[in-house]
C-alpha positions in Angstrom: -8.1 -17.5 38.0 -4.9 -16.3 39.7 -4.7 -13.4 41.6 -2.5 -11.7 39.1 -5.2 -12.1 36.5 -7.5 -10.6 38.7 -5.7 -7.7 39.8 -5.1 -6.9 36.5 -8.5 -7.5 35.2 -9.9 -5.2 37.9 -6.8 -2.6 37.0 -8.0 -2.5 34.0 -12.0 -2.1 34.2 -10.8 1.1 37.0 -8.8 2.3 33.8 -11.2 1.4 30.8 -13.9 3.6 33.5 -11.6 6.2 34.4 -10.8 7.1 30.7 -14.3 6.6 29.8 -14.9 9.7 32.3 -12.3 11.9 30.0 -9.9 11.8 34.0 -6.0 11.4 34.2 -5.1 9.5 37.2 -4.2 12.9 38.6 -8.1 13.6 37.9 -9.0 11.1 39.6 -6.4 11.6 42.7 -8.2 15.2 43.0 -11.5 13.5 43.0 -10.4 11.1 45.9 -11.0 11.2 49.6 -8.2 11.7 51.6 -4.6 10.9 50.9 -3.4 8.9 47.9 -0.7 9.4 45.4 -0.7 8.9 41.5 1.4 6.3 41.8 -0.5 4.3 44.0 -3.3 5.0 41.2 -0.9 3.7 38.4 -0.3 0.0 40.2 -3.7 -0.7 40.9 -4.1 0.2 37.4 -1.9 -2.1 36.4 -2.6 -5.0 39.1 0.7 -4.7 40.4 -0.9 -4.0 44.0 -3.9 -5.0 45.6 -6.3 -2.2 47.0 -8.0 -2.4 50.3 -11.8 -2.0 49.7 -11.8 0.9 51.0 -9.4 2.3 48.6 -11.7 0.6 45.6 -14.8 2.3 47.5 -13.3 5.9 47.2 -12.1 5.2 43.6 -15.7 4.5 42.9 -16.8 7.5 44.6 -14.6 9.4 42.6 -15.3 8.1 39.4 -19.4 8.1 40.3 -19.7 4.7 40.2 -21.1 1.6 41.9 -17.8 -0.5 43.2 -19.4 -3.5 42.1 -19.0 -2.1 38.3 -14.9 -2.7 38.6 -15.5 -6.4 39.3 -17.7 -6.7 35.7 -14.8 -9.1 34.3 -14.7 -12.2 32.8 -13.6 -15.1 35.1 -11.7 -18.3 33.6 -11.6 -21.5 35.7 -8.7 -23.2 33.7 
């Protein structure tokens, strides 16, 4: 799997979570530990960046979650 495809696939579990939880990304910004912006919030989303862990760990806090729930994606060898 390329690390495109998994940046996106874990963009998009934060998202499919996120909305799950009825947040906006500015929600979930408000939510957050310290300093991001809803930018930042919007590339990870869309696996255009890749987030330390310890960005991923305060997302989960946020979002009251385990971390290990944004990794819940299906992984191709081809």
């Amino acid at each position: 799997m390329e690390k495109s495809e998994i940046l996106k696939s874990v963009g998009n579990k934060i998202k499919e979570i996120r909305q799950s939880k009825g947040f906006s990304q500015l929600d979930l910004v408000g939510k957050m530990e310290g300093n991001i912006d809803v930018t930042n919030i919007s590339r990870i989303e869309q696996g255009r960046t890749n987030p330390t862990v310890y960005t991923l760990f305060r997302i989960a806090d946020a979002l009251e979650v385990h971390p290990k729930e944004f990794f819940d994606i299906k992984i191709t060898n081809a």
